[in-house]
N, C-alpha and C positions, 0 to 999 in steps of 0.2 A: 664613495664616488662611483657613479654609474659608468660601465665600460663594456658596452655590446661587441667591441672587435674584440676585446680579449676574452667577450664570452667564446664568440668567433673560433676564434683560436683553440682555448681551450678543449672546443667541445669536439674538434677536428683530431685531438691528440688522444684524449683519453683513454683510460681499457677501461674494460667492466668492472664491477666492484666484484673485490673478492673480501675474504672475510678477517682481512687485515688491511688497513691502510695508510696512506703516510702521508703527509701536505706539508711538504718543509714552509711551504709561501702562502699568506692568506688571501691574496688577491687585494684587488682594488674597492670591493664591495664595502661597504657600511663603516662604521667610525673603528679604524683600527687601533685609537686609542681608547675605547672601552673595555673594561676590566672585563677579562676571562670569555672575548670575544673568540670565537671558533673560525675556521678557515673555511673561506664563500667554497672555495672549491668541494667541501665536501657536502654543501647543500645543492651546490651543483651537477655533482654527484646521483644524489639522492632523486634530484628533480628528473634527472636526466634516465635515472634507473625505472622509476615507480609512473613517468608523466601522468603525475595529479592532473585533475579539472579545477583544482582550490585546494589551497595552501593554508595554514592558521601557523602561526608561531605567537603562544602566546606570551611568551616572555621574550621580547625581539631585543633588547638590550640595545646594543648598538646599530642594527637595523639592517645589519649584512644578510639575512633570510629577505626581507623588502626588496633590496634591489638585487638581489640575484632574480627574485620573482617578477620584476619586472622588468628586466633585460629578456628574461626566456617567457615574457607573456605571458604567465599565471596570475590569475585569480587569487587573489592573496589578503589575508587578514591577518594587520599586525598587534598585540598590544603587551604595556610594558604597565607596574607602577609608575612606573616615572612618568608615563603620560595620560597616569590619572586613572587607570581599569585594573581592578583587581581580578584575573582571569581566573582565579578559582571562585569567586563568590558573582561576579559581576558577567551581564547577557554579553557573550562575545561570538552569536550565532551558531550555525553548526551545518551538518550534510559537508561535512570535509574530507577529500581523497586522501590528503596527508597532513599531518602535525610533526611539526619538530617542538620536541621542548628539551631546552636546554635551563634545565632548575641550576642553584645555586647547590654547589659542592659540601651540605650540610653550615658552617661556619668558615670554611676557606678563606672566602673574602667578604666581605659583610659589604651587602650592593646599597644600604639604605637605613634608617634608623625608623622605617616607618613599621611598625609591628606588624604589619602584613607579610613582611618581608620573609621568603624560607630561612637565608641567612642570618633571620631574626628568630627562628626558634625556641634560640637556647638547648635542650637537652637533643641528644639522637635520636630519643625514643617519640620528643614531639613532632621533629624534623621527619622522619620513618611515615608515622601517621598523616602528617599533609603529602609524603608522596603517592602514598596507595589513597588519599582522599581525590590529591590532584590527576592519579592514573584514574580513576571511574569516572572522572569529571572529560576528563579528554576522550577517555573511549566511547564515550557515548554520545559526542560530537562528530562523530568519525562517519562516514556513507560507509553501506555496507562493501567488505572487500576493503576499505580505507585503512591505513598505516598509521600509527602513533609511534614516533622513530622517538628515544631518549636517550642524551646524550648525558653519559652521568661518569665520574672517576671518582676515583679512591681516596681516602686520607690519612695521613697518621696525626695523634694525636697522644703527646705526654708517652710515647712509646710503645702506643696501642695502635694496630691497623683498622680501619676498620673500611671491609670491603661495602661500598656504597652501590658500585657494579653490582653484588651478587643480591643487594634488596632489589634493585628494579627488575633485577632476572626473576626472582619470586613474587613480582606483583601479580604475573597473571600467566604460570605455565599454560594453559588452554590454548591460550592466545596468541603465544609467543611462537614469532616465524625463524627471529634470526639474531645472532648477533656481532658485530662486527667491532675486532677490535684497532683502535686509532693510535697509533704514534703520536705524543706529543713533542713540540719542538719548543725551544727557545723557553723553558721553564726554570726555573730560579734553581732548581736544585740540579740543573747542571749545571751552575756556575758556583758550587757550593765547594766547599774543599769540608770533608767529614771524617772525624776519626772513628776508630772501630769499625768492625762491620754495620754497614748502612747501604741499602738497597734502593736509591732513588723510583718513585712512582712515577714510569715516563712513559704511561696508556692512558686511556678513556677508554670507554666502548659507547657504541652504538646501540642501543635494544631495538627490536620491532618489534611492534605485536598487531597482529593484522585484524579486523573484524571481519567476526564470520559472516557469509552473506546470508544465512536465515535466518 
């Protein structure tokens, strides 16, 4: 749901972004009951830090990157499978200031049974290979000086970590400007009760990788 005063609001309160952050509230942007939706505030955020000319998210899932971009008037291009575009294989333009993409967490949650799906990989190592296929595919949609921002966390799996953060930080030292790490709220493994020592994963991080302008 669209809501210009509390963009209003918000954007009257805010600090700068520093290189930790935290959004206990996700706003009233995009379908809050979509699996492993992110908090409008921090596209907000983003927008408000970088002001793009044109936005692309190409995995908009619930569509809270949409209408943040059209409450603050950008230029903005959304697509999802689910509304029929495969944005790794399929024309979803380009000359973009910024990209947000927020892939699926390796098998976290499994968003689809369509084998396009990242969530549909199967192994880490195929999962791995479509994100450095899907990173050249994005960066080279980007205007030059333009931002490809990815929002990626960690998982454990059968008692094995496996930092998914430090693959997208290795996709492309060159390029890489920043990265900011998120606070996550309201995530199932704090309402968990666990015996033994057990270290709940309660971040995300941010990547940026900026393109050079030559």
């Amino acid at each position: 749901m669209r809501d210009p005063q509390a963009l209003a609001n918000y954007l009257r309160r805010r600090t700068p972004l520093t290189s930790v952050v935290s959004y206990p509230g996700r706003g009233p942007w995009g379908d809050n009951q979509y699996p492993g939706n992110c908090s409008s505030y921090m596209l907000i955020d983003l927008c408000a830090t970088y002001t793009p000319q044109s936005v692309l998210d190409p995995m908009e899932g619930g569509g809270t990157s949409r209408e943040v971009c059209a409450d603050m008037q950008i230029p903005y291009a959304g697509y999802d499978l689910h509304s029929g575009t495969d944005s790794l294989h399929d024309e979803i333009g380009s000359g973009y200031d910024l990209i947000f993409w927020h892939p699926p967490y390796h098998d976290m949650k499994i968003y689809s049974d369509d084998p396009r799906d990242l969530s549909q990989m199967g192994s880490l190592a195929m999962f791995q290979a479509m994100l450095r296929s899907g990173y050249r595919r994005f960066y080279e949609l980007l205007n030059p000086g333009g931002r490809l921002v990815i929002l990626m966390g960690d998982l454990r799996r059968r008692g094995r970590y496996e930092p998914l953060t430090i693959d997208v930080a290795r996709l492309d030292r060159a390029n890489l400007e920043g990265i900011i790490v998120k606070i996550q709220h309201n995530v199932s493994s704090n309402r968990t009760q666990y015996t033994g020592t057990f270290i709940p994963i309660l971040h995300e991080t941010l990547t940026i990788f900026r393109r050079r302008s030559d």
